[in-house]
N, C-alpha and C positions, 0 to 999 in steps of 0.2 A: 432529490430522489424521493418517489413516493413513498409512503411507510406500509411496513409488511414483506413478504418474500416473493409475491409478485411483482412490485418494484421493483426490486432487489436484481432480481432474475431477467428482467427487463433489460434495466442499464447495465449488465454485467454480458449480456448477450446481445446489444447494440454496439459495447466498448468493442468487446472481442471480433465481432465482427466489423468493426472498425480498423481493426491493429490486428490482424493474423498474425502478426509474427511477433506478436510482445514476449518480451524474456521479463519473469518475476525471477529475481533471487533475494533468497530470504537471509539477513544476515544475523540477526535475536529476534526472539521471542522472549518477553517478560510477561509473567502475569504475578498478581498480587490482588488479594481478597477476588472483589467480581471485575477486577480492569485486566486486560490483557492487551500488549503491546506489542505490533511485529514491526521493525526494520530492515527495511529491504530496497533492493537497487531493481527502477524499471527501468525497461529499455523498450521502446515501440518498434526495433527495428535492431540485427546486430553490429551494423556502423554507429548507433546512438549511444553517448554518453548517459544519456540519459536523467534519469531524478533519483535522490535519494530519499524516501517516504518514509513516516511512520505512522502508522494507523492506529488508531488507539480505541478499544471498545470495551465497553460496562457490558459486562456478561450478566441473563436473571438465571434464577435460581436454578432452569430447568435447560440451561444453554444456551436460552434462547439472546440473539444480540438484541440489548436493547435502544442504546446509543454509539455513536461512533463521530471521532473527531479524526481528522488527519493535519499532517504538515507535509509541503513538500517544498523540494529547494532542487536547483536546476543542478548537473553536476558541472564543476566551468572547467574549462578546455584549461588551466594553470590553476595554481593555487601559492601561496606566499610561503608557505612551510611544506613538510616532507609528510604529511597525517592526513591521513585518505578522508570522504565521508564513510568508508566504511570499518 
Protein backbone atom coordinates (compact mmCIF):
# COMPACT_ATOMS: atom_id res chain seq x y z
CA UNK A 1 0.00 0.00 0.00
CA UNK A 2 1.11 3.39 -1.14
CA UNK A 3 1.92 5.89 1.83
CA UNK A 4 -0.35 8.63 2.92
CA UNK A 5 -4.27 8.75 2.95
CA UNK A 6 -4.74 8.70 -0.60
CA UNK A 7 -3.40 5.09 -0.65
CA UNK A 8 -4.97 4.48 2.15
CA UNK A 9 -8.48 5.40 0.74
CA UNK A 10 -7.56 3.57 -2.35
CA UNK A 11 -7.07 0.07 -1.15
CA UNK A 12 -9.80 0.45 1.47
CA UNK A 13 -12.38 1.42 -1.45
CA UNK A 14 -11.01 -1.34 -4.06
CA UNK A 15 -11.21 -4.12 -0.85
CA UNK A 16 -14.81 -2.98 -0.07
CA UNK A 17 -15.73 -2.85 -3.19
CA UNK A 18 -14.47 -6.09 -3.71
CA UNK A 19 -16.28 -7.88 -0.68
CA UNK A 20 -19.71 -5.87 -0.22
CA UNK A 21 -20.66 -7.92 2.32
CA UNK A 22 -17.49 -8.16 4.60
CA UNK A 23 -18.65 -8.47 8.47
CA UNK A 24 -15.64 -6.67 10.77
CA UNK A 25 -16.27 -7.68 14.36
CA UNK A 26 -14.13 -6.04 16.72
CA UNK A 27 -13.17 -8.17 19.61
CA UNK A 28 -10.27 -5.66 21.91
CA UNK A 29 -8.85 -2.79 21.46
CA UNK A 30 -5.33 -2.28 23.34
CA UNK A 31 -3.52 0.64 23.13
CA UNK A 32 -0.45 1.60 25.16
CA UNK A 33 1.91 4.83 24.93
CA UNK A 34 1.58 5.55 20.72
CA UNK A 35 0.77 1.49 19.75
CA UNK A 36 -2.72 0.54 19.53
CA UNK A 37 -4.03 -2.84 18.77
CA UNK A 38 -7.47 -4.09 17.42
CA UNK A 39 -8.57 -7.89 17.42
CA UNK A 40 -11.09 -8.81 15.45
CA UNK A 41 -13.09 -11.64 13.38
CA UNK A 42 -13.50 -10.86 9.32
CA UNK A 43 -15.70 -12.47 7.39
CA UNK A 44 -16.09 -11.68 3.44
CA UNK A 45 -19.32 -13.12 3.27
CA UNK A 46 -21.81 -14.54 6.27
CA UNK A 47 -21.37 -18.37 5.41
CA UNK A 48 -17.47 -17.49 6.04
CA UNK A 49 -15.56 -18.63 8.90
CA UNK A 50 -13.54 -16.41 8.19
CA UNK A 51 -9.71 -14.85 9.83
CA UNK A 52 -8.97 -13.88 13.01
CA UNK A 53 -6.62 -10.48 12.71
CA UNK A 54 -4.85 -8.25 14.55
CA UNK A 55 -3.81 -4.95 13.36
CA UNK A 56 -1.31 -3.23 15.08
CA UNK A 57 -0.39 0.67 14.73
CA UNK A 58 2.23 3.31 16.05
CA UNK A 59 -0.09 6.31 16.42
CA UNK A 60 2.26 10.24 15.95
CA UNK A 61 1.65 12.76 18.24
CA UNK A 62 -1.34 14.40 16.36
CA UNK A 63 -3.17 10.93 15.51
CA UNK A 64 -2.04 10.69 12.73
CA UNK A 65 -1.09 6.44 11.75
CA UNK A 66 2.22 6.22 11.29
CA UNK A 67 2.95 2.54 10.84
CA UNK A 68 0.99 -0.57 10.79
CA UNK A 69 1.78 -4.24 11.09
CA UNK A 70 -0.82 -6.89 10.99
CA UNK A 71 -1.26 -10.94 11.66
CA UNK A 72 -3.82 -12.93 10.31
CA UNK A 73 -4.64 -16.70 10.79
CA UNK A 74 -7.38 -18.55 8.76
CA UNK A 75 -10.32 -19.50 11.31
CA UNK A 76 -10.28 -23.79 10.86
CA UNK A 77 -13.46 -25.57 10.53
CA UNK A 78 -12.09 -27.88 14.20
CA UNK A 79 -9.74 -27.00 16.60
CA UNK A 80 -8.02 -29.57 19.25
CA UNK A 81 -9.31 -27.87 22.42
CA UNK A 82 -12.77 -26.05 23.55
CA UNK A 83 -10.93 -21.97 23.28
CA UNK A 84 -12.17 -20.00 20.58
CA UNK A 85 -9.65 -17.56 18.47
CA UNK A 86 -11.68 -15.13 20.05
Amino acid sequence: MPNGSAGLREQFTNFFQQFPNLIVERKRVIAEGDLVAIHAHYRLSPEDRGQAVVDIFRVGKHGKILEHWDSVQDVPETTLNESTMF
